[in-house]
C-alpha positions as CSV (number, residue, x, y, z in Angstrom):
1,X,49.1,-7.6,-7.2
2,X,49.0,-11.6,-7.2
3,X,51.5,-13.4,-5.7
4,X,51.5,-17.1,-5.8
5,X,51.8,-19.6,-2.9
6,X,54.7,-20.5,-4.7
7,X,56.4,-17.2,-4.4
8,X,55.4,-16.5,-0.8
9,X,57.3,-19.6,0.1
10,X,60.2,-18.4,-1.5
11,X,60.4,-14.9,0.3
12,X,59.9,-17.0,3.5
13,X,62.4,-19.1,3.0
14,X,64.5,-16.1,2.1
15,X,63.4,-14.1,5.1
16,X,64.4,-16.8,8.0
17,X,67.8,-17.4,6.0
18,X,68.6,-13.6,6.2
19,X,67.5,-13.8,9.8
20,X,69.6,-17.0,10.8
21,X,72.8,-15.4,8.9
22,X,72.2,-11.8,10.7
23,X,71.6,-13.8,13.8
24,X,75.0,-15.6,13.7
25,X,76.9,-12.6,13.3
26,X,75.4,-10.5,16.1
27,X,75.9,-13.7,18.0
28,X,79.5,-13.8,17.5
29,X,79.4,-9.5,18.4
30,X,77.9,-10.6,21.6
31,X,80.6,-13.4,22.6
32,X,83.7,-11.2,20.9
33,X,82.6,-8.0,23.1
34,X,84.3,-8.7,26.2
35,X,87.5,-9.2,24.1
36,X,87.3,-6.2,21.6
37,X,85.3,-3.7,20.5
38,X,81.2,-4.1,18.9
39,X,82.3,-2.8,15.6
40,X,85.7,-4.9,15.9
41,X,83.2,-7.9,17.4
42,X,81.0,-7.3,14.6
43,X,83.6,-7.5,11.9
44,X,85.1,-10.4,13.2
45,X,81.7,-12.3,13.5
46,X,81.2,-11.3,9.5
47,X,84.4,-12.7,8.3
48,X,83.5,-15.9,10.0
49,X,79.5,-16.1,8.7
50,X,80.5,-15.2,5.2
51,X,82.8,-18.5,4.4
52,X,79.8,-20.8,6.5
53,X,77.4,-19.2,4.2
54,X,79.8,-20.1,1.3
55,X,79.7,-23.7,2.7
56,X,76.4,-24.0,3.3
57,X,75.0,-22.7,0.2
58,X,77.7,-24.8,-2.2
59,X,76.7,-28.0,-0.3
60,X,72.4,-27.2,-1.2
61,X,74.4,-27.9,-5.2
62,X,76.2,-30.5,-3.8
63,X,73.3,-32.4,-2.2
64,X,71.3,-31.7,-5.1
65,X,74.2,-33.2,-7.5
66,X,75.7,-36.0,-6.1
67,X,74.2,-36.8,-2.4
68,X,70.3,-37.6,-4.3
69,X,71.7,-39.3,-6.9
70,X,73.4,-41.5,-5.0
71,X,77.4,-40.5,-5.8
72,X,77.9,-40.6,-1.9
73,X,81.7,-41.0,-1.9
74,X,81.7,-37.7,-4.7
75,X,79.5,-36.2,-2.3
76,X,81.9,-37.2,0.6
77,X,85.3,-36.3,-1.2
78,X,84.4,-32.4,-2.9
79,X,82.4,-31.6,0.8
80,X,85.6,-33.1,2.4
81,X,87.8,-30.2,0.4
82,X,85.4,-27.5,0.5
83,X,85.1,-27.8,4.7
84,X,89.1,-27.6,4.9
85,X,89.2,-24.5,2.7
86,X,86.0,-22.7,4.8
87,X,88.3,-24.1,8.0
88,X,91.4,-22.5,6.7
89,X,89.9,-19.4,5.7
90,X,88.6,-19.0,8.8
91,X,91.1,-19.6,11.1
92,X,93.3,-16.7,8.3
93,X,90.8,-14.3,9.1
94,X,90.5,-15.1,12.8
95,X,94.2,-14.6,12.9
96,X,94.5,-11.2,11.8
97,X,93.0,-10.0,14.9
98,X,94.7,-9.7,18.4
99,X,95.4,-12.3,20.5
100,X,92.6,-13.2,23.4
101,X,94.9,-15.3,25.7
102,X,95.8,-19.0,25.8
103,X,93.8,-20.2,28.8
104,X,90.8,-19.9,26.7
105,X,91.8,-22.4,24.3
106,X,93.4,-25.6,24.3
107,X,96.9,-25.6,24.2
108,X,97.5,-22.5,21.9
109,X,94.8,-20.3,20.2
110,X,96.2,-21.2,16.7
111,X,95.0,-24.6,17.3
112,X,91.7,-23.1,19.4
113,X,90.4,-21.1,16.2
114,X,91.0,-24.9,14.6
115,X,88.9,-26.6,16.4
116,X,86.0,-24.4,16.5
117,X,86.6,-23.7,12.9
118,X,86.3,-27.4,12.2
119,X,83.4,-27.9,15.3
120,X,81.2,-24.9,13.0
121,X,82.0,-25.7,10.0
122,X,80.4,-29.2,10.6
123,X,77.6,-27.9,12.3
124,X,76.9,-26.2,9.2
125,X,77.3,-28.5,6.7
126,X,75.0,-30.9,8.5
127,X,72.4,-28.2,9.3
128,X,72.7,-27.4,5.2
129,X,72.4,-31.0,3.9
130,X,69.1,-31.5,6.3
131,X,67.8,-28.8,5.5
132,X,68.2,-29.3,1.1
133,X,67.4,-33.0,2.2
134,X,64.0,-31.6,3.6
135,X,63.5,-29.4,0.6
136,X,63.7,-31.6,-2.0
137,X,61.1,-34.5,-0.3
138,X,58.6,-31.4,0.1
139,X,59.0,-30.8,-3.3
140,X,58.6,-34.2,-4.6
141,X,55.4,-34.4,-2.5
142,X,54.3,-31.5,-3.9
143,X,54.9,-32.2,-7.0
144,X,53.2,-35.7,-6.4
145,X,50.2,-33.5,-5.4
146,X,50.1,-31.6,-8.0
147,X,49.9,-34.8,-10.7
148,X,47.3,-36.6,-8.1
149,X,44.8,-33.3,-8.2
150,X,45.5,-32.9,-12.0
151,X,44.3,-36.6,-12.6
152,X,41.3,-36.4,-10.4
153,X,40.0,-33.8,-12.2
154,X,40.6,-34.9,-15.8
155,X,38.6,-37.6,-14.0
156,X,36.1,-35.7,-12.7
157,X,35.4,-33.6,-16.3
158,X,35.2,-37.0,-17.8
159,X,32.6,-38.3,-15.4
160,X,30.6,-35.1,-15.6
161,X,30.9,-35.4,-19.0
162,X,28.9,-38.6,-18.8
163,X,26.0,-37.0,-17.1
164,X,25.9,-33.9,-19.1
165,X,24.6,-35.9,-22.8
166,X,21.9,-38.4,-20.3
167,X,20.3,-34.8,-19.2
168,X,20.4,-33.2,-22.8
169,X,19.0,-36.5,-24.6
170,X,16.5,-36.4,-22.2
171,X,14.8,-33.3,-22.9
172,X,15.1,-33.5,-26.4
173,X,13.2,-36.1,-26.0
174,X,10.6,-34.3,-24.5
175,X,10.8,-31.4,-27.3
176,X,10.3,-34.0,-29.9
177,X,7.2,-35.8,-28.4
178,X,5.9,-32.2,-28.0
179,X,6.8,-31.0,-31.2
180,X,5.2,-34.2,-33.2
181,X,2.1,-33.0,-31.8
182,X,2.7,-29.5,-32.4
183,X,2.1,-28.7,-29.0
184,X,2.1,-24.8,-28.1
185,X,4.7,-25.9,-25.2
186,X,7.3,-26.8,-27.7
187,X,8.8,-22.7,-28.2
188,X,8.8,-22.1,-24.3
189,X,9.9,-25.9,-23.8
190,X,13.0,-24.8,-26.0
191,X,14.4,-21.5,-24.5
192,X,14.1,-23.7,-21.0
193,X,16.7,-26.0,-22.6
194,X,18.8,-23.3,-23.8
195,X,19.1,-21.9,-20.1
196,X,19.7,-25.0,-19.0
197,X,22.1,-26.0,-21.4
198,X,24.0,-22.7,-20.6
199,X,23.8,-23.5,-16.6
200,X,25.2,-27.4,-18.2
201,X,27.8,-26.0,-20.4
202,X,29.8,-23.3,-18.6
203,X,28.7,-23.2,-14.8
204,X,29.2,-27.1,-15.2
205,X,32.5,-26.6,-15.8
206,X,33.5,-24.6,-12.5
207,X,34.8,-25.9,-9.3
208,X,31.7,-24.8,-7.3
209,X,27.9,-23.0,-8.2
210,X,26.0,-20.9,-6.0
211,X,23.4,-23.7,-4.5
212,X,20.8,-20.8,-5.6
213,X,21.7,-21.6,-8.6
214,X,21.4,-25.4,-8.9
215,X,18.0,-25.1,-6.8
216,X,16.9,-22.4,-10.0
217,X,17.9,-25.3,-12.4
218,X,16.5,-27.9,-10.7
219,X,13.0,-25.7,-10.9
220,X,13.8,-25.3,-14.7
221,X,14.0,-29.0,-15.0
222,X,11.0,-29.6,-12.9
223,X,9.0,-26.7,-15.4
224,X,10.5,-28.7,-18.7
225,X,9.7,-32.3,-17.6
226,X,6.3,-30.5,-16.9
227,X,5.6,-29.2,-20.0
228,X,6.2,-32.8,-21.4
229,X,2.4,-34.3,-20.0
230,X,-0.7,-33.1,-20.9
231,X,-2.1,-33.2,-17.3
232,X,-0.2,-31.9,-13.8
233,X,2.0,-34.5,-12.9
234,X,2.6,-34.7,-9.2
235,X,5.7,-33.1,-8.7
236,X,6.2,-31.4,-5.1
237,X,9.6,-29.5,-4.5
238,X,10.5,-28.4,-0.9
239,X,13.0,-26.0,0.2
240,X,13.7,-25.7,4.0
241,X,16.7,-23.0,4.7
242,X,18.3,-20.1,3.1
243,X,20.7,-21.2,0.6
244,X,22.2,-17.7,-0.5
245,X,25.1,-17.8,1.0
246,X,26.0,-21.3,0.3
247,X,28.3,-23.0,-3.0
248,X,28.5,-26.8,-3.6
249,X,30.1,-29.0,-6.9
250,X,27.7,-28.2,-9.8
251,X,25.4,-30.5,-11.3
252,X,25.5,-33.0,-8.3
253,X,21.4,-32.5,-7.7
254,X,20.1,-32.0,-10.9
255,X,20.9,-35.5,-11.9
256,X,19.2,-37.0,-9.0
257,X,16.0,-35.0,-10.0
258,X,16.7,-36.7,-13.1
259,X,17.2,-40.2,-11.9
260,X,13.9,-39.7,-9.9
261,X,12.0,-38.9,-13.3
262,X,13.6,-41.8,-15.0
263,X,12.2,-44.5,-12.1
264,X,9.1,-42.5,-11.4
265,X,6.3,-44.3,-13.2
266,X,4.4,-41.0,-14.1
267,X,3.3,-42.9,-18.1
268,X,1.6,-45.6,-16.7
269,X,0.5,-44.8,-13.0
270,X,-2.1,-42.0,-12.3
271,X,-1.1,-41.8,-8.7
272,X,2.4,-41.7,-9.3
273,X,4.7,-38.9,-7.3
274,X,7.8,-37.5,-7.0
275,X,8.9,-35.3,-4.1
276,X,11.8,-33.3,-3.6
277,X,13.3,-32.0,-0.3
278,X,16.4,-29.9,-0.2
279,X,17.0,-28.6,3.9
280,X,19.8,-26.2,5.1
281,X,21.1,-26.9,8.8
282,X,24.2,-25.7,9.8
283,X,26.1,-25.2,6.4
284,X,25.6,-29.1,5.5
285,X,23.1,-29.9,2.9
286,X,20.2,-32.9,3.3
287,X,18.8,-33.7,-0.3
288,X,16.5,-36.2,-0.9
289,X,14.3,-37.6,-3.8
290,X,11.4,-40.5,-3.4
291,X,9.1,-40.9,-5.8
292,X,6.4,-44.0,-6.4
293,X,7.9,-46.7,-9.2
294,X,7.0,-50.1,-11.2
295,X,9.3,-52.4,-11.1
296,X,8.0,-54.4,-14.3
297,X,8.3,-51.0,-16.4
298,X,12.0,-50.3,-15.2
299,X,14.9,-51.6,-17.0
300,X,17.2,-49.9,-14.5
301,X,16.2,-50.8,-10.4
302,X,19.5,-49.7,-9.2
303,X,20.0,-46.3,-10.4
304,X,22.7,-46.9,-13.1
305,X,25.0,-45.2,-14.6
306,X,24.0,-41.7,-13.4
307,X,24.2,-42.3,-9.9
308,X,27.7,-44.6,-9.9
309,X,29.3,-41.3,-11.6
310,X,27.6,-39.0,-9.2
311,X,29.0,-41.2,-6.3
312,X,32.4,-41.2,-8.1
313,X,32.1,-37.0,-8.2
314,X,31.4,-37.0,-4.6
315,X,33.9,-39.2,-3.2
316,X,36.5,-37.1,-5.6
317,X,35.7,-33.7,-4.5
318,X,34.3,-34.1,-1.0
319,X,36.4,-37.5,0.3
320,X,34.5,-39.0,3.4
321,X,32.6,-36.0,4.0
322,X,29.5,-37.1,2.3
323,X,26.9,-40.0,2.4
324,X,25.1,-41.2,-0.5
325,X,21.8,-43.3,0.4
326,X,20.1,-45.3,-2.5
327,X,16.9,-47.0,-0.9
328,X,14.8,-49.1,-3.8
329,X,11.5,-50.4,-2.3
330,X,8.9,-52.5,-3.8
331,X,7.0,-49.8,-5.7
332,X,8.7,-46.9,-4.3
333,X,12.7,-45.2,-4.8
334,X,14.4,-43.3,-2.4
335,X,18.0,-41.2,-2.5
336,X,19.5,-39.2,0.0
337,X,22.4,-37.0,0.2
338,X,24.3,-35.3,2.5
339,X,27.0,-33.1,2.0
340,X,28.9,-29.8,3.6
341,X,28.8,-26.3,2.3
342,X,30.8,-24.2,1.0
343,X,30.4,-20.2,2.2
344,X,33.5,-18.9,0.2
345,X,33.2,-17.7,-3.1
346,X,35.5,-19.9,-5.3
347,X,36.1,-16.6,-7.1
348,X,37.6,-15.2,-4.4
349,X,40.8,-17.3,-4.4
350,X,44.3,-16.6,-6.2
């Protein structure tokens, strides 16, 4: 069975009410019992809990109608009337039992059951409009919570949306040029797209991948951008670490492999590189892409578009906890990342 945060809170709150009002009238047992009986004790302490939790539930309204909306002297008057009738009742009830003797009270016990009616009674109503008070600012933080997460991620969808057309344009690209020469590649080069366009499409969309399989579509792209040259580019991935048991925000890498195509100046150098190291240690993640670059060939020298949004992405779903290092050189590019990792299947939650 689910239950929501929501309603555990509610049976909590429920529980430590129960216990306080239970509490209050074995407490009044225990002080009564040297004057009557328990069961006499007991009834006593009931008939004096019931009209304070009669107060103190009516007030939760009142607080709620008038004391946050700012009718104070409404607020003021109706908890002035409702506090004499709980004193009043009180001190009716307390009088149908026997007398205790008057050196415990005051001057008379009449006017002793008064006072403490009117001491209680207070105590209560202050206790009750703290505690509604309290309730309502959680609730409004909450609530304030709620609107903050849901506009971070319509943010974060519409930033990921962003990257997601770059990546496809780019390796239809690459079909094209292949299929204008009616390369052999082209069928292979297509059902590689359609993988990774299903990996893009729906994974994408989730809160967090396995990093198994980003590192698997990272080696996809690697194999498509591949297929696009008619000799071996230099392309060396590294893996250092297990990364099984580990989840991250998707599509954070694969559009740094990207970006490190894009700069790479693999059409008009035949030494150009591009290396790839992704290292495990201690559930945080070191990524980093360097690759050789021409500066006269590159319209883009600061990374762009792609890697503003993927900062953007970061800072939205992992706050200070990463750091994002764009190094340009003279004829070489450099980006590293470093970020935690998640163990805990997403799945798992709710």
């Amino acid at each position: 069975m689910d239950i929501s945060p929501w309603h555990i809170t509610d049976r909590l709150k429920m529980a430590i009410q129960v216990s306080a009002w239970v509490s209050i009238v074995v407490l009044y047992g225990i002080i009564f019992t040297g004057y009557f009986s328990l069961g006499l004790s007991l009834v006593r302490g009931l008939l004096n809990t019931v009209p304070m939790m009669v107060l103190f539930y009516v007030n939760l309204f009142l607080v709620n109608r008038f004391f946050e909306k700012g009718h104070y002297l409404r607020y003021v008057l109706l908890n002035t009337v409702l506090l004499g009738g709980v004193v009043c009742l009180r001190v009716a009830f307390n009088s149908l039992f026997p007398e205790i003797g008057r050196e415990a009270f005051l001057q008379n016990e009449q006017q002793g059951w008064v006072v403490g009616a009117i001491a209680t009674s207070i105590a209560v109503l202050v206790v009750s409009t703290f505690y509604q008070v309290l309730v309502n600012r959680y609730e409004r933080e909450r609530e304030a919570q709620a609107i903050i997460q849901e506009q971070q991620e319509a943010q974060l969808q519409f930033l990921r949306a962003q990257i997601n057309p770059h990546f496809l344009f780019n390796t239809l690209n690459n079909i094209y040029s292949l299929a204008v020469v009616k390369s052999d590649q082209t069928a292979p080069m297509v059902l590689r797209l359609s993988n990774l366009l299903r990996y893009v499409v729906y994974d994408g969309r989730n809160d967090r991948v396995q990093l198994k399989q980003e590192i698997h579509q990272i080696e996809e792209y690697i194999a498509l951008f591949q297929m696009r040259s008619e000799t071996s580019l230099v392309i060396d991935l590294q893996i250092e670490g297990d990364p099984e048991p580990y989840w991250l925000e998707p599509m954070i890498l694969i559009p740094l492999v990207e970006n490190c195509f894009k700069h790479c100046d693999f059409d008009s150098n035949p030494d150009a590189f591009a290396q790839i190291r992704l290292g495990i240690r201690e559930e945080q993640l070191q990524f980093e892409t360097f690759n050789s670059k021409d500066d006269a060939q590159q319209k883009d020298k600061t990374g762009g578009v792609g890697l503003q949004n993927i900062r953007k992405r970061l800072q939205l779903k992992y706050k200070d906890a990463y750091k994002l290092s764009i190094l340009p050189g003279v004829d070489q590019f450099r980006v590293q990342l470093s970020l935690p990792l998640s163990t805990q299947n997403p799945s798992h939650h709710g």
